[in-house]
PLY file of the C-alpha trace (Angstrom):
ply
format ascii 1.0
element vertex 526
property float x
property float y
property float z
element edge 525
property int vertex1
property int vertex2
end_header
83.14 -39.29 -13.13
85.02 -39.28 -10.11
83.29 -39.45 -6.31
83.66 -36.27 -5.85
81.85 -34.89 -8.63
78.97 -37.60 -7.96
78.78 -35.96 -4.50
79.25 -32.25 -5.69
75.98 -33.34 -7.92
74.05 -35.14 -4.83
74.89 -31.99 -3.19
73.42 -30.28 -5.72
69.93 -32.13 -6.12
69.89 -32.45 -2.47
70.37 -28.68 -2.48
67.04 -28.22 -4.75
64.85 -30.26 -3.01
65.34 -28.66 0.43
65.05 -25.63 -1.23
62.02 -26.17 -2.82
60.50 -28.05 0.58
61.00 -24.81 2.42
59.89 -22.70 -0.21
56.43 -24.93 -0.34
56.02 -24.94 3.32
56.85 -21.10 3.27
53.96 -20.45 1.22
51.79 -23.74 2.81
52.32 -21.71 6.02
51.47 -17.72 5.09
49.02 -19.59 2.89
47.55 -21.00 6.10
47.49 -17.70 8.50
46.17 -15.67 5.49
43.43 -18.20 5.54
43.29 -18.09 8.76
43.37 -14.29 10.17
42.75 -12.18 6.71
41.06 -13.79 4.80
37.39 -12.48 3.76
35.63 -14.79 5.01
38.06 -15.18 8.37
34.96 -14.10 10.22
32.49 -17.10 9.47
32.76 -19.86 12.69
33.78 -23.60 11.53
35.98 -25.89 11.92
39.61 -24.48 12.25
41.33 -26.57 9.77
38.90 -25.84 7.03
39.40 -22.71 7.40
42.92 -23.17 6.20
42.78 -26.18 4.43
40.70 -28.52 1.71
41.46 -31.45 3.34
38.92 -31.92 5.60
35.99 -31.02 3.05
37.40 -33.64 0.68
38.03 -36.18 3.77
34.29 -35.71 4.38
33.27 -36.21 0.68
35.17 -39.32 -0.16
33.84 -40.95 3.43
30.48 -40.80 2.06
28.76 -38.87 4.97
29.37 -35.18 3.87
25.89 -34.20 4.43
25.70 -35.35 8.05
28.79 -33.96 8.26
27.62 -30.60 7.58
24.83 -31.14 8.99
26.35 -31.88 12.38
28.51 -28.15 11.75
25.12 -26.20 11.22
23.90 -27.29 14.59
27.13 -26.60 16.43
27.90 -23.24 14.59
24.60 -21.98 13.43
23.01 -21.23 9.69
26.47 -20.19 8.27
29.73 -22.21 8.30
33.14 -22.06 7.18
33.36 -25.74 5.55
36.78 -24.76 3.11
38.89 -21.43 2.82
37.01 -20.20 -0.14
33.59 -21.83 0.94
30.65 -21.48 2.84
27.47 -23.36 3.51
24.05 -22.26 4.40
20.91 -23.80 5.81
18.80 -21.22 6.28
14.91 -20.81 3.72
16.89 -17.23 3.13
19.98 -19.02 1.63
18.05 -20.76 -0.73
16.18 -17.89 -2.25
19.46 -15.80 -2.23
21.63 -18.12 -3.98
19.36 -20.07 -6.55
16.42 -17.33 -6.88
15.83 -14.66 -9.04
16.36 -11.49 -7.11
15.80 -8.46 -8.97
18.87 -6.41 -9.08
20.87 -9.07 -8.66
23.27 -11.11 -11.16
23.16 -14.44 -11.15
25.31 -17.32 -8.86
26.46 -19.66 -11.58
28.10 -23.39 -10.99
31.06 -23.89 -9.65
33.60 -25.58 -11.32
32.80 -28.96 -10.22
30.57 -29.27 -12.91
32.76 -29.41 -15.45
34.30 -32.69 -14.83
31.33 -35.05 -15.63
30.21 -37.18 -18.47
30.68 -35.34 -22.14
31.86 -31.87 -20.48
35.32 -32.19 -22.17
33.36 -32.14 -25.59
29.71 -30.66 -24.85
27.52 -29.22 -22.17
24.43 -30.44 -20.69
21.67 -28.97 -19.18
23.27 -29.99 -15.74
26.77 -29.49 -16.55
26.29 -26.01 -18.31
27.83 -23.11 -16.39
26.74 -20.01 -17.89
23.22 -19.00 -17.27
22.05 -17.39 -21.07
23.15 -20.97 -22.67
21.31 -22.98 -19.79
18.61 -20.95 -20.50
17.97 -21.50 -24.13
18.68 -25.39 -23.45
15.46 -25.29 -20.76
13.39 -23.82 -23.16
14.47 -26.38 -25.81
14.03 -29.29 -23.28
10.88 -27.63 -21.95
8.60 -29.21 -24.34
9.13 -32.57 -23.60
8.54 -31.93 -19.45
4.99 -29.68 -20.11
1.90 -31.38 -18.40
0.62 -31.91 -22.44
3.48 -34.04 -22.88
3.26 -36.11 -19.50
-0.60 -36.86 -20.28
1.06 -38.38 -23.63
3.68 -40.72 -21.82
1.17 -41.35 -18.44
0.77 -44.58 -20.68
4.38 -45.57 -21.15
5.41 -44.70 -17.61
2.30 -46.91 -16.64
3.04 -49.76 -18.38
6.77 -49.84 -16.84
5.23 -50.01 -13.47
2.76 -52.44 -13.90
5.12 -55.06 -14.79
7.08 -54.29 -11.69
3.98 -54.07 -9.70
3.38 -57.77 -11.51
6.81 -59.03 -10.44
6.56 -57.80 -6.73
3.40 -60.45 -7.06
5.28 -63.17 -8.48
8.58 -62.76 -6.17
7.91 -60.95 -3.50
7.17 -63.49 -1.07
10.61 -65.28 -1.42
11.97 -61.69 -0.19
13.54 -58.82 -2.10
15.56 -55.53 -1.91
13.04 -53.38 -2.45
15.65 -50.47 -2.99
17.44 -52.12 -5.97
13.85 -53.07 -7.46
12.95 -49.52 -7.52
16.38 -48.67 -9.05
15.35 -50.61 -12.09
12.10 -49.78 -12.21
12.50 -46.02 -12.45
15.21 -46.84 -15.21
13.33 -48.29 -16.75
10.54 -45.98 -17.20
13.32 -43.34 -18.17
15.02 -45.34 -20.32
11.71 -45.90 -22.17
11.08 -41.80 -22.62
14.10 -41.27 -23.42
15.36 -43.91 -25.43
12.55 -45.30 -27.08
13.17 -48.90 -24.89
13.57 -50.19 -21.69
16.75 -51.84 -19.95
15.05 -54.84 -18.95
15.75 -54.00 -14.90
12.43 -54.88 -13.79
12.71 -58.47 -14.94
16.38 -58.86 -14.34
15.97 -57.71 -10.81
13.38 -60.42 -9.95
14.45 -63.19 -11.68
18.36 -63.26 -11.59
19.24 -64.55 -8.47
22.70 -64.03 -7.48
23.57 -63.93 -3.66
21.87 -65.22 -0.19
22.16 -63.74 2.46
20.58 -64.43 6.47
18.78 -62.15 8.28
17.70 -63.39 11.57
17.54 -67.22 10.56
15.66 -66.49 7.64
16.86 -67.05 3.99
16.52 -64.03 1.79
17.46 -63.70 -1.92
19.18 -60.42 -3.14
20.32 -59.31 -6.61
20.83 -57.65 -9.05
22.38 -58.09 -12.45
21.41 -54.60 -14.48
21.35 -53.66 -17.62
25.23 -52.84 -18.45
24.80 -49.18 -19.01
23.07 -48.76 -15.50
26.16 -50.12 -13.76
28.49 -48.22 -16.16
26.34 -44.77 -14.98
26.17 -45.69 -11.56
30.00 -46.23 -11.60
31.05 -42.85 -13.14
28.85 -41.57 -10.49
31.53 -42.79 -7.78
33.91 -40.55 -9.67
32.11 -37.04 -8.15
34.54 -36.99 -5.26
37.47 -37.63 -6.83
36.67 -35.04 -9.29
36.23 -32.54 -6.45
39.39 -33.51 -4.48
41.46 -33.40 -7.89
40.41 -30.20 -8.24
41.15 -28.29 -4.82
44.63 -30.31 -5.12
45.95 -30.71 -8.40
49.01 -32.00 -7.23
47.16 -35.18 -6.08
45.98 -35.71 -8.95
49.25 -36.11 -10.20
50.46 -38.23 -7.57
47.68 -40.57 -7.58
47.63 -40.92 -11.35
51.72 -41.85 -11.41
51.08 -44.27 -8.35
47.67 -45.64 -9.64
47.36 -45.54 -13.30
45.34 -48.27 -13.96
42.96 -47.21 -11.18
42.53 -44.20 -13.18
42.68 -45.10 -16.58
39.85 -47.63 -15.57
37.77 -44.43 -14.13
38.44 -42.60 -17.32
37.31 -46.18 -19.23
34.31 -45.96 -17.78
33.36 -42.52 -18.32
34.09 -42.59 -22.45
31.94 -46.25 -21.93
29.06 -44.72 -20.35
29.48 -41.46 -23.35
29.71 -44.39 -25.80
26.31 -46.45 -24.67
24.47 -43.25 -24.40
25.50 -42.05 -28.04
24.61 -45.75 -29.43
21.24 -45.11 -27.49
20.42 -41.92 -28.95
21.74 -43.09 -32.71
19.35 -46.24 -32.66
16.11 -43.94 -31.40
16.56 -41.82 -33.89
17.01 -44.11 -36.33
13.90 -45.45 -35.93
11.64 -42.58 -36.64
8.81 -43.97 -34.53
5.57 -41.02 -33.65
5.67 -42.91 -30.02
4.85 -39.92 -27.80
8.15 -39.99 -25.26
10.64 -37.24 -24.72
12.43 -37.57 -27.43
9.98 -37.54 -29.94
9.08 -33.65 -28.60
12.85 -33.42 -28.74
13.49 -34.57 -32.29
10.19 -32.18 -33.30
11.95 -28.90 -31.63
15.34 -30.05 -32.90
17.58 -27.84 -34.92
20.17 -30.39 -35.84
22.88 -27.33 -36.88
22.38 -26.18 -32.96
22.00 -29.63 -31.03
24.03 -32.09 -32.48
23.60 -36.16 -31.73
26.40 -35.50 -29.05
24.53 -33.17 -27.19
21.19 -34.88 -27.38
23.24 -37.56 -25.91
24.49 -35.64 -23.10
21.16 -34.17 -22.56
19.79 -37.84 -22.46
22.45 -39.21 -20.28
21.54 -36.71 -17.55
17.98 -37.12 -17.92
18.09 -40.97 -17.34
20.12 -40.49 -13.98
18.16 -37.71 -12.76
14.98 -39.56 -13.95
15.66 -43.01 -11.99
17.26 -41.81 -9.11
15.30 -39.30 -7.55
11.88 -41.21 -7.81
13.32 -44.50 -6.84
14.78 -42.74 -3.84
11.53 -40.94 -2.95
9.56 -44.59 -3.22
12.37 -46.79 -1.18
12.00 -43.64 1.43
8.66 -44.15 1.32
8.39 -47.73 1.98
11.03 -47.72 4.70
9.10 -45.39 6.96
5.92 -46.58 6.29
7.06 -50.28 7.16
8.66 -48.59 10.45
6.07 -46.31 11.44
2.85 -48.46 11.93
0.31 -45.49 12.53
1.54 -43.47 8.70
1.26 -46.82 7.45
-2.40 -47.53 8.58
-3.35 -43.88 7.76
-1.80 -44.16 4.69
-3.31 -47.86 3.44
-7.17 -46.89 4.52
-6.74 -43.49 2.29
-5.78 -45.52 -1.17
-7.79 -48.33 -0.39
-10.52 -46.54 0.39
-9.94 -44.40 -2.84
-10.10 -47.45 -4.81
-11.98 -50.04 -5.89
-10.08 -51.70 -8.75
-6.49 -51.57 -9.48
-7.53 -49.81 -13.29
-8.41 -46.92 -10.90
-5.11 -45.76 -10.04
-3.44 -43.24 -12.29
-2.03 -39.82 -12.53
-5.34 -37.96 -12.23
-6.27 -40.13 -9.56
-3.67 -40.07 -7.08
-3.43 -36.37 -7.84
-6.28 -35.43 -4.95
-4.69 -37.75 -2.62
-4.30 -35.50 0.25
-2.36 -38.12 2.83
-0.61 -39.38 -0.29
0.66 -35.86 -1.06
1.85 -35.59 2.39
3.52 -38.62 2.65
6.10 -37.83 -0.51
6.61 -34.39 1.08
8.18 -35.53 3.97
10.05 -38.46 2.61
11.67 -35.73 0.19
12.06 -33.67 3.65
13.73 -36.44 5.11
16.05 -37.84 3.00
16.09 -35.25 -0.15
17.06 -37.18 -3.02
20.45 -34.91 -4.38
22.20 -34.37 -0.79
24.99 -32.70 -1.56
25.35 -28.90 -1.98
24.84 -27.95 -5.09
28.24 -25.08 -5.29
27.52 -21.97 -6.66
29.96 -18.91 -7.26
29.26 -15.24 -5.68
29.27 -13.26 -8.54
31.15 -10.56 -9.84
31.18 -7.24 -6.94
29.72 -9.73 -4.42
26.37 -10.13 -3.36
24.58 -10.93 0.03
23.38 -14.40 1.28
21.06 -14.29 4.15
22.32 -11.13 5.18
25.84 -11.28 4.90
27.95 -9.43 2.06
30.17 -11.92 0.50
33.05 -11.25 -2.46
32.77 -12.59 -5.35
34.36 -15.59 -6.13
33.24 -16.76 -3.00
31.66 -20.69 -3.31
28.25 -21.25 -1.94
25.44 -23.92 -1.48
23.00 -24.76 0.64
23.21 -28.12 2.03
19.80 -30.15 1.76
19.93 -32.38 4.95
21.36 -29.89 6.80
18.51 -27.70 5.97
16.11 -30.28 6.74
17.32 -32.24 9.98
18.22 -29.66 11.89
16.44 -28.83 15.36
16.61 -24.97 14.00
14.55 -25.49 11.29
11.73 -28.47 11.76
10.25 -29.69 15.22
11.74 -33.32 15.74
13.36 -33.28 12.55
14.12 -37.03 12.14
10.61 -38.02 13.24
8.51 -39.31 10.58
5.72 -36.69 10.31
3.40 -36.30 7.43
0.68 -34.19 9.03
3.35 -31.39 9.40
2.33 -30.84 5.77
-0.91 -30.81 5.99
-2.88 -27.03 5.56
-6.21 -25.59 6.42
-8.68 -26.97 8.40
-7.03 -29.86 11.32
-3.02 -27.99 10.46
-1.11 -28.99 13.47
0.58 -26.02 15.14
4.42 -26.11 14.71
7.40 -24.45 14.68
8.82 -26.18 11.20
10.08 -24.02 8.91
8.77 -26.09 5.53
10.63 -23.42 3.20
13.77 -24.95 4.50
13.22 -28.08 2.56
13.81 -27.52 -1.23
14.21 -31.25 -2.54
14.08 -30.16 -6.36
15.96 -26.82 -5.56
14.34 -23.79 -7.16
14.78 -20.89 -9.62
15.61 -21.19 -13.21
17.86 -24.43 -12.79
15.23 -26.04 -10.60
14.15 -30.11 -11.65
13.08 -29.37 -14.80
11.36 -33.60 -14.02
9.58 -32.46 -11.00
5.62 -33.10 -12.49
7.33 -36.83 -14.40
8.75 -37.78 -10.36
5.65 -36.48 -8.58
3.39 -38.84 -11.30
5.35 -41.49 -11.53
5.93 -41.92 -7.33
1.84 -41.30 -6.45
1.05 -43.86 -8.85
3.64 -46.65 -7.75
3.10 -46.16 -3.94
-0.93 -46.38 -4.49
-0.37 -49.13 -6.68
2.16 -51.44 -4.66
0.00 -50.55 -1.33
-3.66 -51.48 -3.00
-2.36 -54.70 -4.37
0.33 -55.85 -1.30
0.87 -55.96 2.22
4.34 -55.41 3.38
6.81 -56.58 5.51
10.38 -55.20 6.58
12.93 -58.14 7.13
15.75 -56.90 8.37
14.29 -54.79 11.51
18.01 -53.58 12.73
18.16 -51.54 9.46
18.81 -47.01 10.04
17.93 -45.71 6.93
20.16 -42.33 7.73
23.08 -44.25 9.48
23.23 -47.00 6.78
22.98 -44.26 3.53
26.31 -43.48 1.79
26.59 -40.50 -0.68
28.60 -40.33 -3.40
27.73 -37.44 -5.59
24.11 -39.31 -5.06
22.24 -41.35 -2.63
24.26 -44.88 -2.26
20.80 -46.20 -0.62
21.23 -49.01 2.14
19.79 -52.90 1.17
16.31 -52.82 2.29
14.76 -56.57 2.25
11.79 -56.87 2.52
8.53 -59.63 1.58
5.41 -59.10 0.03
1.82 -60.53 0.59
-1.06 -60.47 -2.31
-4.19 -58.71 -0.32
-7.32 -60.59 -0.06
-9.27 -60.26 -2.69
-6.88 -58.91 -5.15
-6.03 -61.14 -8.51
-3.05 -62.86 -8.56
0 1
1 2
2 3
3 4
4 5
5 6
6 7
7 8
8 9
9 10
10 11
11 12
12 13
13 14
14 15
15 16
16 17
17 18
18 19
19 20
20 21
21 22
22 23
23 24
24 25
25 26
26 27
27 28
28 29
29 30
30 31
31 32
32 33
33 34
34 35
35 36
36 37
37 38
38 39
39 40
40 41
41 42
42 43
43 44
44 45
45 46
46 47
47 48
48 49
49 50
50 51
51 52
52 53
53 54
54 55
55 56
56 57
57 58
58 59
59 60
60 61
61 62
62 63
63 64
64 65
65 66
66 67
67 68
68 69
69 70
70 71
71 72
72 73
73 74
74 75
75 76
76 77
77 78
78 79
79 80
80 81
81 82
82 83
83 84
84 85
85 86
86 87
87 88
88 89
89 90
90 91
91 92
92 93
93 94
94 95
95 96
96 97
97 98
98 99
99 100
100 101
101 102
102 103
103 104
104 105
105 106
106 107
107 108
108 109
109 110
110 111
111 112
112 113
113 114
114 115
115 116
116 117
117 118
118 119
119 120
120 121
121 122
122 123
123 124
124 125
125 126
126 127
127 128
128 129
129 130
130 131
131 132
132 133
133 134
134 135
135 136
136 137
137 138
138 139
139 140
140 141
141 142
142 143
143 144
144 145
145 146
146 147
147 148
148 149
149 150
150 151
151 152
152 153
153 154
154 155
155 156
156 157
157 158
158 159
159 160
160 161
161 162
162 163
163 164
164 165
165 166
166 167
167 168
168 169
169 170
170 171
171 172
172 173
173 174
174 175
175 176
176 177
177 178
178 179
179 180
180 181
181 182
182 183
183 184
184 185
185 186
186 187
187 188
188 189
189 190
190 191
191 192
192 193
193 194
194 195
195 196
196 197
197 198
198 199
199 200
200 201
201 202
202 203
203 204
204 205
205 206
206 207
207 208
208 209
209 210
210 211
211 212
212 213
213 214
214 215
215 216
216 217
217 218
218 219
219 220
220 221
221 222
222 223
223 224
224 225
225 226
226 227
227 228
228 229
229 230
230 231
231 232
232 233
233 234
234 235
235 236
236 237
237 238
238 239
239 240
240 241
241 242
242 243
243 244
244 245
245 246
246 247
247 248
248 249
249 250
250 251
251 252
252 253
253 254
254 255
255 256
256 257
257 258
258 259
259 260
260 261
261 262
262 263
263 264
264 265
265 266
266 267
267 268
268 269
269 270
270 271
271 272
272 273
273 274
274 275
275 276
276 277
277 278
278 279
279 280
280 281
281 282
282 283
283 284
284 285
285 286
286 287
287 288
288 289
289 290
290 291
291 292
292 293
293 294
294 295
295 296
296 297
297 298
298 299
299 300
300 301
301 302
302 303
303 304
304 305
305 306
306 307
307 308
308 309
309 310
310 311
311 312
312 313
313 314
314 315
315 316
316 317
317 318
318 319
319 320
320 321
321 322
322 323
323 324
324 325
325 326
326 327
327 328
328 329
329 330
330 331
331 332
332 333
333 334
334 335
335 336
336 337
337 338
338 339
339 340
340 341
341 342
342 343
343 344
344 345
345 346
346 347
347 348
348 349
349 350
350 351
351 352
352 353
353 354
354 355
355 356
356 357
357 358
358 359
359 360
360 361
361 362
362 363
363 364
364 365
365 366
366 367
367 368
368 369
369 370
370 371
371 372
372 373
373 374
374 375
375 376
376 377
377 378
378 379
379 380
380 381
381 382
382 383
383 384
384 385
385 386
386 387
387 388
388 389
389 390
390 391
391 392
392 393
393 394
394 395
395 396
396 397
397 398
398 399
399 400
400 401
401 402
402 403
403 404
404 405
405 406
406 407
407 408
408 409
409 410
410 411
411 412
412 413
413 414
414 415
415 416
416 417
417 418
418 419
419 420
420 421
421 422
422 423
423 424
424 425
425 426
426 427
427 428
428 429
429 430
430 431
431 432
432 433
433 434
434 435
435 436
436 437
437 438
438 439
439 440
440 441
441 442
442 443
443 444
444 445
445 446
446 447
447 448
448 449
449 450
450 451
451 452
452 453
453 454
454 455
455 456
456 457
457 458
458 459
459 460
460 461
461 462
462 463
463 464
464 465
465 466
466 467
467 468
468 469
469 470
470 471
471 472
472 473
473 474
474 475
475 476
476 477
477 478
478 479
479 480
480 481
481 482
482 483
483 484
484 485
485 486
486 487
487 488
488 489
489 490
490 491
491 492
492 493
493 494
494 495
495 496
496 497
497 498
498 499
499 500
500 501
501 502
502 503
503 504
504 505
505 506
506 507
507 508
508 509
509 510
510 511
511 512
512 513
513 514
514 515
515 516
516 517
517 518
518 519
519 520
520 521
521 522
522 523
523 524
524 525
C-alpha cells in the first residue's frame, strides 16, 4: 500500500475518533445541564457535581467514608440532599417510615439494582438480594420459623456454649493483650456458623491462640491476630467488592476499561465470589447430610422445606447471608460496646454495678436474665445509635406514578435511602449526637428531658424487609456483655484510638483494631 493510502486511512480513523469524542462530549455536556437545570429532581440542594455526575457518589463509596460523607451534606443542606442525578438521601424519622413502611395506599419501594450483583444473584435470589416484594415475602415466611422466640429458646443453648468458650479464652489470653474487635468477629461466626451449619469455624480458638504479628503501643508489647477460618476471609473479601459493584454499575464503561487494564485484579474478585458460593454450598451439602434433630436454624429449615421450591442452591444463598448478617451486626454492637464503655468511665461504672449486682454466679446469666436489664438495654440502644451496624443506605426505587417521601412528590424511578449515621449524628436529630449517652433511652419515671428524636435511629431498619435476626442479636449481645463484664475487668491499650475517625465502610463496618487487656475479677474462678 502506498503512503498515501496509509495516510488517507489514518485520516480516516483519526476522522472517527474525533467524531465520536465530540459526539460523547455533546451528549456528556446536554447530559450535564439537563441534570443540572431540568431535571426532576433539579430542585433538591447538594453538591453541584452530583447533581450532574456519579462520580463523586462513587469517589465517596470506594474511600470508605460515605456515611460521614453524607452525613456531613445533611447538616450543611438539611434532611434532603441531592447525592447523584437520579438520587436522593434522607435523614429525617419521616423518611424512614415513607420509604421502608407499609403505608396504606401506597405501593411498595423495592431494591435498587445494587442488589443484584452479590453472592449467587446470577443463579438465585436470597432473602437480601431478592428485588420483588411478593417473592421476598413468601421467603420471610419460609425463613420465619427458624427466627420465632420458640426457636431461639431451642438454640439459647448452642449460642451459649459458643460464648462461653470465648468468654474462657478472654481468661486464658487476655492479659497478654488482644483485639477485642477481631475476637468478637469470630465469636459471632461462630455462633452463626453453628445455627446455620450445624458446626463452628473454630474462630474463637484460632483468634487466641495463633499469634501472628506484634505490634507497640506506647512501649508496651501487644499481640494481634488473626488467622480465620478460610471461608470467613473468603466472605469478608467479596464484601470489599460492594463498591465496585456500585461504581460498575453507574459507569459501565469502566467496567470495561478496568477489566481490559486489570484482568487479573478482576478475575481474582470474580474467584472469590464463585469460592465463597462454593464453601457455602459444601456447607449446606454436609448439614444436610447428616440428618441430625439438633435444634439450629436449619433443622426448622429442613422441616418447612419443599425441596421442588428451595433447592440446595438457594438454601445456600439463604445461609450465606444469614452467616454475614448473623456475625457482623452483633460483633459490631459488642466491640461498640466495649469501646465506649472503656472510654467513658461513669457508663462503665453504672453499667458494671447493674450486672454485678444482678448476679451472683456466672450460671446466672442468660437470655431471660439479661432480658430485665434496664441499663443493659440502654446501653445496646445507643451503641446501635451510634455506630448502626449496616451504614450505608440501603437504595430503594420510587415506584411506579411516584410517591412522596417526607413530604416531597418524587417520580418514579427515582433512587432513595435513608442514610443511618446521618440520621443518627446529626445535631438536627439527637442532642450531642456523638456523646455517649445511654440515659437518653431511658422512659418513665427519672426520663431526662431532651430534644433527641429516637425514631431517627432505625439500626435494623423496619417494615417487611426489616432484620428478620433482630431477637438472635439482641440475645446473643445482652448475654456476652453481662458475661465478659461479671467475669473481667477491662482495659483499653491504645488510648489515641477514634472509633468514628478510624472506621472504614465497605458495603459493612471495616471496624478499627481495638487492643485491649483483660483482668480475672476477684473472686471469680479462673
Amino acid at each position: 500500500m502506498s503512503d498515501k493510502g496509509v495516510m488517507a486511512k489514518l485520516s480516516g480513523v483519526i476522522v472517527v475518533c474525533v467524531t465520536w469524542a465530540v459526539v460523547y462530549l455533546a451528549k456528556a455536556t446536554w447530559r450535564g445541564i439537563y441534570n443540572f437545570y431540568y431535571h426532576p429532581l433539579a430542585k433538591f440542594p447538594g453538591p453541584r457535581l452530583a447533581a450532574v455526575s456519579n462520580a463523586p457518589y462513587s469517589i465517596w463509596f470506594l474511600g470508605g467514608r460515605q456515611p460521614y460523607k453524607l452525613l456531613d451534606l445533611h447538616k450543611k443542606y438539611g434532611p434532603v440532599v441531592r447525592i447523584a442525578p437520579n438520587e436522593l438521601s434522607f435523614n429525617s424519622t419521616q423518611a424512614w417510615k415513607d420509604i421502608h413502611g407499609f403505608r396504606p395506599g401506597h405501593k411498595t419501594f423495592i431494591k435498587s439494582d445494587f442488589y443484584d450483583g452479590g453472592s449467587f444473584a446470577d443463579r438465585v435470589h436470597s432473602i437480601v438480594s431478592e428485588r420483588d416484594p411478593t417473592a421476598h415475602g413468601e421467603m420471610r415466611r419460609f425463613l420465619a420459623h427458624a427466627f420465632s422466640d420458640h426457636s431461639l429458646l431451642e438454640q439459647e443453648d448452642l449460642i451459649a456454649k459458643t460464648v462461653d468458650r470465648f468468654i474462657e479464652q478472654v481468661g486464658v489470653r487476655g492479659e497478654k493483650g488482644f483485639d477485642f474487635c477481631k475476637g468478637a468477629d469470630m465469636m459471632t461466626f461462630d455462633v452463626i456458623g453453628d445455627l446455620a451449619f450445624g458446626e463452628t469455624f473454630g474462630g474463637v480458638e484460632t483468634c487466641m491462640v495463633v499469634l501472628t504479628q506484634t505490634i507497640s503501643y506506647h512501649e508496651r508489647e501487644l499481640i494481634v491476630q488473626v488467622e480465620p477460618h478460610p471461608w470467613i476471609s473468603t466472605m469478608l473479601g467479596a464484601l470489599t467488592k460492594g463498591a465496585l459493584v456500585d461504581v460498575f454499575g453507574r459507569f459501565p464503561f469502566v467496567a470495561s476499561i478496568v477489566m481490559a487494564l486489570f484482568p487479573g485484579k478482576i478475575n481474582s474478585l470474580i474467584e472469590q465470589t464463585k469460592k465463597n458460593e462454593e464453601m457455602a454450598f459444601d456447607l449446606i451439602k454436609r448439614r444436610i447430610a447428616k440428618k441430625t434433630p439438633r435444634k439450629d436454624f436449619m433443622t426448622r429449615i429442613l422441616e418447612q422445606r419443599d425441596p421442588n421450591l428451595v433447592s440446595d442452591l438457594q438454601l445456600s444463598a439463604h445461609a450465606s447471608d444469614m452467616v454475614l448478617a448473623g456475625s457482623e451486626t452483633p460483633s459490631t454492637v459488642v466491640s461498640c460496646v466495649m469501646y465506649y464503655l472503656l472510654n467513658c468511665p461513669d457508663v462503665l461504672g453504672e453499667f458494671q454495678r447493674e450486672i454485678r449486682g444482678a448476679f451472683t454466679e456466672y450460671s446466672q446469666i442468660n437470655a431471660q436474665s439479661t432480658a430485665g436489664l434496664k441499663y443493659l438495654h440502654n446501653v445496646i440502644l445507643e451503641a446501635l445509635r451510634i455506630y448502626p451496624p449496616v451504614p450505608f443506605g440501603i437504595p430503594r426505587v420510587v415506584p411506579e406514578g411516584g410517591d412522596t417521601v417526607d413530604g416531597h412528590l418524587l417520580p418514579e424511578g427515582t433512587i432513595v435511602q435513608t442514610n443511618p449515621i446521618a440520621a443518627t449524628l446529626d445535631p438536627a436529630n439527637f442532642d450531642s449526637p456523638l456523646e455517649f449517652r445511654p440515659n437518653r433511652w431511658q422512659t418513665g419515671k427519672g426520663a431526662e428531658k431532651s430534644t433527641d428524636n429516637l425514631e431517627a435511629s432505625q439500626p435494623f431498619s423496619l417494615g417487611a424487609r426489616g432484620c428478620i435476626g433482630r431477637s438472635l442479636g439482641w440475645m446473643e449481645t445482652r448475654t456476652t456483655l453481662a458475661k465478659l463484664h461479671f467475669m473481667y475487668d477491662f482495659e483499653s491499650l491504645n488510648p489515641d484510638l477514634d472509633w468514628h475517625r478510624d472506621s472504614r465502610m465497605n458495603t459493612l463496618w471495616n471496624k478499627p483494631e481495638f487492643p485491649i487487656r483483660a483482668r480475672r475479677r476477684a473472686g471469680q474462678p479462673s
